[in-house]
N, CA, C and O of each residue as an XYZ file, in Angstrom:
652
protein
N       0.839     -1.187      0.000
C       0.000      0.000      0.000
C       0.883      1.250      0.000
O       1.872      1.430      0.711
N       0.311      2.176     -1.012
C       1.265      3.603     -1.007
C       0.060      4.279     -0.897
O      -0.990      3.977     -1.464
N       0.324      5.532      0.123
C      -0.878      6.425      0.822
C      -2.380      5.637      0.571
O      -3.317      6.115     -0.070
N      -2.361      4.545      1.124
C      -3.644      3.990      1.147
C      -4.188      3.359     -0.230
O      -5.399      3.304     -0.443
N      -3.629      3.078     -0.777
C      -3.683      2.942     -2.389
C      -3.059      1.114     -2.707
O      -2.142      0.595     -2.070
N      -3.578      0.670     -3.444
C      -2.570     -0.616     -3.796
C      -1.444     -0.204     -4.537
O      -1.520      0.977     -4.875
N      -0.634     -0.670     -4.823
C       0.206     -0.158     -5.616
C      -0.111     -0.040     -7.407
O       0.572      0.446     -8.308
N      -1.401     -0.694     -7.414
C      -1.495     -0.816     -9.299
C      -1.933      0.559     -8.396
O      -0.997      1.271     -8.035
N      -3.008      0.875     -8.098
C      -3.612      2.105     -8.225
C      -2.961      3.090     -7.776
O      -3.410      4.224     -7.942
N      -1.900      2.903     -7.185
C      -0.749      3.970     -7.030
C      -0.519      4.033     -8.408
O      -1.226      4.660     -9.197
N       0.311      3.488     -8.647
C       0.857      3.065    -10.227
C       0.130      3.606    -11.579
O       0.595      4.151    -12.580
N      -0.751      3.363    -11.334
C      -2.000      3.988    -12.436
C      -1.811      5.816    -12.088
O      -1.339      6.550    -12.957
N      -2.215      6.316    -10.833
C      -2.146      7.660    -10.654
C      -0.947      8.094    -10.844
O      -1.196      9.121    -11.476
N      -0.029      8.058    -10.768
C       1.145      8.456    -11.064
C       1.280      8.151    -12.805
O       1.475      9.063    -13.608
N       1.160      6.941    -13.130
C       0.980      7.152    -15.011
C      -0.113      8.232    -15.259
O       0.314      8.783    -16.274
N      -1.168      8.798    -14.954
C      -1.620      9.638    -15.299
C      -1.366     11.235    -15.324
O      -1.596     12.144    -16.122
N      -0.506     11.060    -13.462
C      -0.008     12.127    -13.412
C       0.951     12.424    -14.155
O       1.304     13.603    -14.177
N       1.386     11.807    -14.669
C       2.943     11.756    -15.673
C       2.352     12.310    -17.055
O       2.959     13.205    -17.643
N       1.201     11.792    -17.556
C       0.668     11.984    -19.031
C       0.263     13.144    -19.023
O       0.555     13.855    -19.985
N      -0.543     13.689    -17.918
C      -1.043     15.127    -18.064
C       0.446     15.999    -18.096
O       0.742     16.736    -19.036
N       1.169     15.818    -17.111
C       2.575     16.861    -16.868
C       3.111     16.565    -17.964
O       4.221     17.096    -17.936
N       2.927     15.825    -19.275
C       3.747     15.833    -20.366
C       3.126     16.642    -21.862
O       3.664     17.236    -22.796
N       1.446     16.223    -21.421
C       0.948     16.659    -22.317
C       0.537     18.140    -21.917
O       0.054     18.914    -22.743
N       0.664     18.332    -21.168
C       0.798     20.040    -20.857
C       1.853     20.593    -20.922
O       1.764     21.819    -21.000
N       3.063     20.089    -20.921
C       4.631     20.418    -21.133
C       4.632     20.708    -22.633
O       5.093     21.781    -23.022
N       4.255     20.017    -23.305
C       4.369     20.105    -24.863
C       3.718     21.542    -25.268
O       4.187     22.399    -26.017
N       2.613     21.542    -24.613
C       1.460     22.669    -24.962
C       1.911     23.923    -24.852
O       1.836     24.935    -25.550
N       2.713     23.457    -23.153
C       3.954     25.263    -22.562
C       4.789     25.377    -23.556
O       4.598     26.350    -24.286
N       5.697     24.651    -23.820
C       7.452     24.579    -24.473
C       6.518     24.825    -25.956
O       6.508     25.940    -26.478
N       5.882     23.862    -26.451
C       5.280     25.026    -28.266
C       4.903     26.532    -28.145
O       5.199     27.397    -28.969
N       4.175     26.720    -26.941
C       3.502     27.742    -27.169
C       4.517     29.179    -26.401
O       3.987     30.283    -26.272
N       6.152     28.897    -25.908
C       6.911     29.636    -25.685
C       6.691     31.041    -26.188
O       6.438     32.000    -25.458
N       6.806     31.077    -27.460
C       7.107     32.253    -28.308
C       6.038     33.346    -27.887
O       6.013     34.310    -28.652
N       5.165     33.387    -26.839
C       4.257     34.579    -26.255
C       2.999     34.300    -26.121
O       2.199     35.225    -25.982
N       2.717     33.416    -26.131
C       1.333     33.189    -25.562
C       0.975     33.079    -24.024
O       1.650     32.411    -23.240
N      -0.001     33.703    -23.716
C      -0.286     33.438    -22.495
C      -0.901     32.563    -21.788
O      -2.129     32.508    -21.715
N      -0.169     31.848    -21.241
C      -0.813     29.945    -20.767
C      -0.421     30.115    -18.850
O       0.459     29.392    -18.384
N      -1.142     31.069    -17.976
C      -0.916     30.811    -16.754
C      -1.386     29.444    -16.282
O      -0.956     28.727    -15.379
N      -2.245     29.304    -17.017
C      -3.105     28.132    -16.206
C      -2.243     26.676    -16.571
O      -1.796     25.941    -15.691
N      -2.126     26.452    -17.833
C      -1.115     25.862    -18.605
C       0.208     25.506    -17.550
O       0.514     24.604    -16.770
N       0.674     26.549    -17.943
C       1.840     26.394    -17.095
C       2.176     25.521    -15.799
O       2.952     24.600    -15.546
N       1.163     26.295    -15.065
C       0.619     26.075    -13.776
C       0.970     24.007    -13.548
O       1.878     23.398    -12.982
N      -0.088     23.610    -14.203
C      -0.402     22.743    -14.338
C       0.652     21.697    -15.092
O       0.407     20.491    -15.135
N       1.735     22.223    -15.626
C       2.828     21.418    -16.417
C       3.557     21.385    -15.125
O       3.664     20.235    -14.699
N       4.215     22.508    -14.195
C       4.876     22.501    -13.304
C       4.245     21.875    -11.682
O       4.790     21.806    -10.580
N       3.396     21.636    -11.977
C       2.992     20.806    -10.780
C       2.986     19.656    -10.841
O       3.703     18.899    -10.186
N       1.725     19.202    -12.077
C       1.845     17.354    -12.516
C       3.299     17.075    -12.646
O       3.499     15.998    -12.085
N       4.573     17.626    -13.203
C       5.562     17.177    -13.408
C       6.355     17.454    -11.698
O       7.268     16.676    -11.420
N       6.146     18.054    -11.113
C       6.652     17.864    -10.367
C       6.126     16.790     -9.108
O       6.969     16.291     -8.362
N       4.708     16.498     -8.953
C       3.963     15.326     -8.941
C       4.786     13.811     -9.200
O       5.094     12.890     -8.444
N       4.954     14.044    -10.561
C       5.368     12.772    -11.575
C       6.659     12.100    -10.270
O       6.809     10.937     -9.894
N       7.457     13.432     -9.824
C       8.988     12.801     -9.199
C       8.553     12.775     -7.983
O       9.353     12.031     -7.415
N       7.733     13.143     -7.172
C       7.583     12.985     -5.670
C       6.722     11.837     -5.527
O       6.884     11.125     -4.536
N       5.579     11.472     -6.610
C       4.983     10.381     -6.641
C       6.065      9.551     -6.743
O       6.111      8.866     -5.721
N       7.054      9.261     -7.575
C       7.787      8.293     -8.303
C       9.322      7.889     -6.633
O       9.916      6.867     -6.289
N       9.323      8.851     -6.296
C      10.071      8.545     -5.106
C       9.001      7.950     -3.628
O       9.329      7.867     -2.445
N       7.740      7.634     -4.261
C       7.034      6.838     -2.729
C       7.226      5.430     -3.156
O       7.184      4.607     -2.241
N       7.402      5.044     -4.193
C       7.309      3.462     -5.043
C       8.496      2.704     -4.080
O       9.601      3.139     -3.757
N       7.936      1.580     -3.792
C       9.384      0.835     -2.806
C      10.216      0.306     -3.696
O       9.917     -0.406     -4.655
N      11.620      0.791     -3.245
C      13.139      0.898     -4.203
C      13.790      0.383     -3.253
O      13.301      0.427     -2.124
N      14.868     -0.140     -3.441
C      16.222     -0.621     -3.030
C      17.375     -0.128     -3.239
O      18.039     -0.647     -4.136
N      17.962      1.039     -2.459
C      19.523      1.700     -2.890
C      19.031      2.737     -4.010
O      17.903      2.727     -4.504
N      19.876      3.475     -4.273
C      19.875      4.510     -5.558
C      19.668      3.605     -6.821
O      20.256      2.545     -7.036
N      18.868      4.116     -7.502
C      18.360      3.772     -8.752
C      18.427      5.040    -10.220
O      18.366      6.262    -10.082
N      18.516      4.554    -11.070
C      18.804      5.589    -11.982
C      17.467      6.155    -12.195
O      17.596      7.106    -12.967
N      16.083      5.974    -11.812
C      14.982      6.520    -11.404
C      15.131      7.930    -10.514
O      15.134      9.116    -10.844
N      15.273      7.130     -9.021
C      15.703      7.867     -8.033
C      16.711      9.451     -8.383
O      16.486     10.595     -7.988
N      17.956      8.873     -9.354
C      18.846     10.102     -9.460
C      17.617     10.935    -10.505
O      16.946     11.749     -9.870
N      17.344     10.842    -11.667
C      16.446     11.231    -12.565
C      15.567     12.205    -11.912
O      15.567     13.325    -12.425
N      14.868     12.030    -10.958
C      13.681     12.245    -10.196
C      13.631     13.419     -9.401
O      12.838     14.338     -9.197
N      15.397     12.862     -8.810
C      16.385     14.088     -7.740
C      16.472     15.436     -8.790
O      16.114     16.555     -8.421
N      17.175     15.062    -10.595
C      17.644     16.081    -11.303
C      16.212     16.607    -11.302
O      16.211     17.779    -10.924
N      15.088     16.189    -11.569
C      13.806     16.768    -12.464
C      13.389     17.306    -10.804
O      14.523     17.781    -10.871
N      13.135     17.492    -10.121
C      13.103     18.306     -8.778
C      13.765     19.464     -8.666
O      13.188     20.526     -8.436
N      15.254     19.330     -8.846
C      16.144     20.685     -9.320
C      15.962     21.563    -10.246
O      16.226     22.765    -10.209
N      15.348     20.741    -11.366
C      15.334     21.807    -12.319
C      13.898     22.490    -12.160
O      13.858     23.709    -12.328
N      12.907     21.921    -11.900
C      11.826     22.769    -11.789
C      11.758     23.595    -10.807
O      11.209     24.695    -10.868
N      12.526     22.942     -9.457
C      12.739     24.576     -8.779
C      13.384     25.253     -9.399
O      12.796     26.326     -9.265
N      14.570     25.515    -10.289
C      14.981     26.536    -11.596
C      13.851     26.996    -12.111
O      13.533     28.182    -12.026
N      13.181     26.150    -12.661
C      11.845     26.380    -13.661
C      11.093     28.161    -12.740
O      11.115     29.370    -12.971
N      10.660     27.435    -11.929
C       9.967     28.315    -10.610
C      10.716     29.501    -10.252
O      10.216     30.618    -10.384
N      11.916     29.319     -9.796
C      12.533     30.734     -9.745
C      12.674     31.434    -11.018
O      12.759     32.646    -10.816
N      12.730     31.129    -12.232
C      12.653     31.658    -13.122
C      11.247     32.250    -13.829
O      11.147     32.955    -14.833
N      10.561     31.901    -13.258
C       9.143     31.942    -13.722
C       8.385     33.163    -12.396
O       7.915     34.278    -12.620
N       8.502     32.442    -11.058
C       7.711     33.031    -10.172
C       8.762     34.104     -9.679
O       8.527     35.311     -9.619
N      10.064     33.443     -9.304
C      10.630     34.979     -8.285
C      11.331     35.785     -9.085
O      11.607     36.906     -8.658
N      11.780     35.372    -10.454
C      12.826     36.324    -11.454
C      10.935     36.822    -12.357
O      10.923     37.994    -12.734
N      10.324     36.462    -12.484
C       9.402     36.678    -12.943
C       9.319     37.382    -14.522
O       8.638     38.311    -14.956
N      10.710     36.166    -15.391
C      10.784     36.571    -16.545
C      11.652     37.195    -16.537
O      12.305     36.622    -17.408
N      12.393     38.189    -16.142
C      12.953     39.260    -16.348
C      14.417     39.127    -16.432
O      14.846     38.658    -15.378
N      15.285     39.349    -17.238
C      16.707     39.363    -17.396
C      16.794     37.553    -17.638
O      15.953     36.785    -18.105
N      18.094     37.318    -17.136
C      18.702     36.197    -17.278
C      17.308     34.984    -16.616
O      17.720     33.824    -16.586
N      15.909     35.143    -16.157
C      15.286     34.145    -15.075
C      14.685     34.117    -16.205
O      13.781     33.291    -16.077
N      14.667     34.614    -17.401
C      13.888     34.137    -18.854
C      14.192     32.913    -19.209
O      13.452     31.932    -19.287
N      15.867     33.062    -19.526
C      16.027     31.919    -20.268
C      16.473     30.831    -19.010
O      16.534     29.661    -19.388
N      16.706     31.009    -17.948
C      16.515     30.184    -16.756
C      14.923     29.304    -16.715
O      14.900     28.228    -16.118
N      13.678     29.813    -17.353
C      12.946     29.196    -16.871
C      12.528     28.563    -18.414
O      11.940     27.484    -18.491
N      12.740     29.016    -19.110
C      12.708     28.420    -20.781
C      13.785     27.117    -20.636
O      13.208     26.031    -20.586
N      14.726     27.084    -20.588
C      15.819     25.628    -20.284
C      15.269     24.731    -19.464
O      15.052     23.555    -19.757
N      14.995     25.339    -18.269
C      14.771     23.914    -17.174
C      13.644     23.660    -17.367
O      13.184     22.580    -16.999
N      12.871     24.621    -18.018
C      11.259     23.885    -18.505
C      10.668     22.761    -19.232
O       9.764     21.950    -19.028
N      11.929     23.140    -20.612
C      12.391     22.280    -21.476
C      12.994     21.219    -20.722
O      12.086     20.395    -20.828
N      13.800     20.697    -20.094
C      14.861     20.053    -19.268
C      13.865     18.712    -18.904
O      13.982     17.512    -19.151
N      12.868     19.488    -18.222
C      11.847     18.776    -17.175
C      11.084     18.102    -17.901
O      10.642     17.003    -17.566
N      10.845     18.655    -18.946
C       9.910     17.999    -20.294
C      10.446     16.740    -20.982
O       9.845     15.785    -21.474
N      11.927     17.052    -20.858
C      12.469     16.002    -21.482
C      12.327     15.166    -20.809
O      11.741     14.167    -21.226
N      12.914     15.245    -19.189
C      13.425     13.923    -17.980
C      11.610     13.441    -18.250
O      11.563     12.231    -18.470
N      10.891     13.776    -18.263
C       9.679     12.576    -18.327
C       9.363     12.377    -19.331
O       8.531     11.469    -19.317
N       9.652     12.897    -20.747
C       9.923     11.726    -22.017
C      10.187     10.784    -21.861
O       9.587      9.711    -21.930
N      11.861     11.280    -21.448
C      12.615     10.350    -21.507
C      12.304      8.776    -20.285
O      12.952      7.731    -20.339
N      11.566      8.969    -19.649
C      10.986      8.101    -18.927
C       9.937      7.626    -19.676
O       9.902      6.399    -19.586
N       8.930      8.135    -20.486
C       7.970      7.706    -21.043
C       8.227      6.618    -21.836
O       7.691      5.514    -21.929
N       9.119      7.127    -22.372
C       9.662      6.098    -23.568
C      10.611      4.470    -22.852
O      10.549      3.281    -23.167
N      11.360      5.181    -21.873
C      11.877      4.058    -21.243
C      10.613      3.202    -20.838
O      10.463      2.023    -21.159
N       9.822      3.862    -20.175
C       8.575      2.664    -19.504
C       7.791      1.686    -21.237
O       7.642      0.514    -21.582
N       7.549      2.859    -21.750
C       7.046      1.799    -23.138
C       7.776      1.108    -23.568
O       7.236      0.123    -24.071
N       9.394      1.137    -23.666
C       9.899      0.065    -23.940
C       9.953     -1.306    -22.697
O      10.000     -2.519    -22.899
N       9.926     -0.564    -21.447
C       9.612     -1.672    -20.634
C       8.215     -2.710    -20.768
O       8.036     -3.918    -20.612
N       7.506     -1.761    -21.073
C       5.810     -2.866    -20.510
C       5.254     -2.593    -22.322
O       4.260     -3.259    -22.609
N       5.563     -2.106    -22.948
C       4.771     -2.874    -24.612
C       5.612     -3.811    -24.942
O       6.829     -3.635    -24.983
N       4.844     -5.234    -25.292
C       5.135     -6.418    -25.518
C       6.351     -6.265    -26.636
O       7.490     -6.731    -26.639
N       5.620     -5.388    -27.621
C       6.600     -5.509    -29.099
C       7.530     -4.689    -29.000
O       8.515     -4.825    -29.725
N       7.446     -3.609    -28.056
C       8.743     -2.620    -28.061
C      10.180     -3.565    -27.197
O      11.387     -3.753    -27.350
N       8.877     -4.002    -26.100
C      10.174     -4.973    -25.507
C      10.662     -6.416    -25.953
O      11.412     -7.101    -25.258
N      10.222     -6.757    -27.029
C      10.627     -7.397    -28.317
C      11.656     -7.024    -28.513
O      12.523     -7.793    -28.098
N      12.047     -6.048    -29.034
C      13.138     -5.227    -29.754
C      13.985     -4.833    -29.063
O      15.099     -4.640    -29.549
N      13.717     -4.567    -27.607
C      14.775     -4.200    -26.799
C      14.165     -4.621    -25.255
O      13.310     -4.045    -24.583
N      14.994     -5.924    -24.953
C      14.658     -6.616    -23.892
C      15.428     -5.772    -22.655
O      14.923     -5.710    -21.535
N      16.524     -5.224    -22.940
C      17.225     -4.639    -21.776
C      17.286     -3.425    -21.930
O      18.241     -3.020    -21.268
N      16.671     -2.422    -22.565
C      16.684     -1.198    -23.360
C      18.202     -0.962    -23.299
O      18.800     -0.030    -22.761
N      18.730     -2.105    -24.027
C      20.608     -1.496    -24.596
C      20.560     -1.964    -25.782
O      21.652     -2.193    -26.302
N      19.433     -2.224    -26.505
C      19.710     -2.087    -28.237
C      19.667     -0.810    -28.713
O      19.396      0.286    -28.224
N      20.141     -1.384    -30.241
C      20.205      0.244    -31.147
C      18.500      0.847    -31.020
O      18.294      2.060    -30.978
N      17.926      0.339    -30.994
C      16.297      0.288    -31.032
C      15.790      1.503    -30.261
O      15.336      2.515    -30.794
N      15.965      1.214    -28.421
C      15.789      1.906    -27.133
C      16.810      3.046    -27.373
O      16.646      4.125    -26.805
N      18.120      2.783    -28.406
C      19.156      4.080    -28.214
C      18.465      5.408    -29.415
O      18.116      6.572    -29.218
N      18.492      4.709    -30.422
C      17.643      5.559    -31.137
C      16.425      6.426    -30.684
O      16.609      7.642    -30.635
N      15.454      6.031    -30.418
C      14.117      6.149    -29.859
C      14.272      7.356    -28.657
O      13.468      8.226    -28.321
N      15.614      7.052    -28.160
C      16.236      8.371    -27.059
C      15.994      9.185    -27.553
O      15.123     10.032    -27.359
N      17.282      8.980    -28.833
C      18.381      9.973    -29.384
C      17.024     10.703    -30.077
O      17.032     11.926    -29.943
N      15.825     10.134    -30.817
C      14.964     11.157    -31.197
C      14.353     11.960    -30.375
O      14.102     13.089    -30.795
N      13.899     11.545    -28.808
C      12.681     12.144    -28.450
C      14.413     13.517    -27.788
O      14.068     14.600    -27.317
N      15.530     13.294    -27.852
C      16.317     14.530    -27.444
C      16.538     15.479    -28.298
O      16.576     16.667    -27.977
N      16.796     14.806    -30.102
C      16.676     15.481    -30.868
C      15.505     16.801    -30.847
O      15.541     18.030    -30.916
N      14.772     16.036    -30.749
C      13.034     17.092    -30.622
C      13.502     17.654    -29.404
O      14.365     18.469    -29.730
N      13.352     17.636    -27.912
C      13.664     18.521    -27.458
C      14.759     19.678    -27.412
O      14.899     20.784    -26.890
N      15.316     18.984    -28.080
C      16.305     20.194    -28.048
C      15.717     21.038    -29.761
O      16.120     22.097    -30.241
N      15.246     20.602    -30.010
C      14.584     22.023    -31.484
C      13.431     22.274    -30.314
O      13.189     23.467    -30.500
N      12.681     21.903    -29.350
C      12.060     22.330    -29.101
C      12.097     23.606    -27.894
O      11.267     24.419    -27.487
N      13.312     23.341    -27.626
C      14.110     24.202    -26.520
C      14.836     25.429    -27.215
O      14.956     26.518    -26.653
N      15.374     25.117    -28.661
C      15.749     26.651    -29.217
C      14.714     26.905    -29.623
O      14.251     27.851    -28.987
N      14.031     26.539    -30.415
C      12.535     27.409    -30.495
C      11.998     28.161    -29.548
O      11.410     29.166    -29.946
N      12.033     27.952    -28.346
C      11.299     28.208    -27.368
C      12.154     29.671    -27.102
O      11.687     30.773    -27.391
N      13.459     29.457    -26.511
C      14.485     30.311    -26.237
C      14.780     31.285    -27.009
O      15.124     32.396    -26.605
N      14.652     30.894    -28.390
C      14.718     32.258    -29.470
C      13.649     33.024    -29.875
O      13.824     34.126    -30.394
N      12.167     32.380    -29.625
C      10.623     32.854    -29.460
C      10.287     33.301    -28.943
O       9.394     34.118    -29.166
N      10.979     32.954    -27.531
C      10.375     33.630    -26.357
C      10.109     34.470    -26.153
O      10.825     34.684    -25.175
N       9.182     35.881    -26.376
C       9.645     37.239    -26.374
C       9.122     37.855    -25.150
O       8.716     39.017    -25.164
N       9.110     36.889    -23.738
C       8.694     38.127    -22.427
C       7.243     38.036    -22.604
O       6.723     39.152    -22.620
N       6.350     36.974    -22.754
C       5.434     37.415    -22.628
C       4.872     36.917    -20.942
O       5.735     36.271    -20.348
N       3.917     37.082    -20.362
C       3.402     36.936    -19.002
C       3.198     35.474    -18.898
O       2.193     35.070    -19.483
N       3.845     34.675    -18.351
C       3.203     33.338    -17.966
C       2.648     32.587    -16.889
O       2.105     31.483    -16.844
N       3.042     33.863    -15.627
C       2.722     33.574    -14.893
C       1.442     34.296    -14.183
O       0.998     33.860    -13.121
């Protein structure tokens, strides 16, 4: 039991919390270039930060490359936050909160994709230990995209209110 929960249904809330904080991440990091998404936002930086405090109640054994992951995506969204809430945009807390926004977006891709290669039958076909070319590729794209999606963002960005 995690907070009263079985663990599928732990397990389940936390995959959900993960899907919303990603699919609202996408919505923030496209819509960089000046749109105004408080609510948006809001809601990318919480579910994702959700995603790692949920993901550190799961019973583990010793440091796990989860665990470190979880630790970085915690750091950076407090970046995210000071750049957003206490620099409030302004000077250098711009592109402070445009990077680690992006950053944070990635670390639960990049989990997304690790878990689908874990639990889909046919992905984990192809890569039983995610150390084929298969699982390396499949990285190397979803980083490719973030990172066009991170200069986009950073060179778009023009100051508009997000918070």
């Amino acid at each position: 039991m995690i907070l009263g929960m079985s663990v599928q249904a732990f397990t389940l809330l936390h995959v959900v919390i993960s899907l919303v904080g990603i699919a609202s991440g996408i919505i923030v990091v496209l819509a960089l270039a000046g749109n105004k998404l408080s609510g948006l936002t809001a809601l990318f930086l919480v579910t994702t930060a959700l995603t790692s405090i949920t993901g550190f109640l799961f019973p583990f054994h010793g440091v796990t490359p989860g665990i470190i992951l979880g630790i970085l995506s915690v750091i950076v969204l407090l970046l995210a936050c000071a750049g957003l809430y206490a620099g409030k945009l302004k000077g250098i807390s711009r592109g402070l909160y445009v990077i680690s926004a992006c950053l944070a977006l990635y670390f639960n891709v990049f989990v997304l994709v690790a878990q689908l290669f874990a639990k889909v039958p046919a992905l984990k076909a192809i890569a039983p230990t995610q150390s084929s070319p298969a699982f390396g590729i499949a990285q190397l794209v979803v980083l490719v995209i973030l990172i066009a999606f991170t200069i986009r963002a950073f060179k778009g960005f023009g100051g508009a209110a997000l918070a």
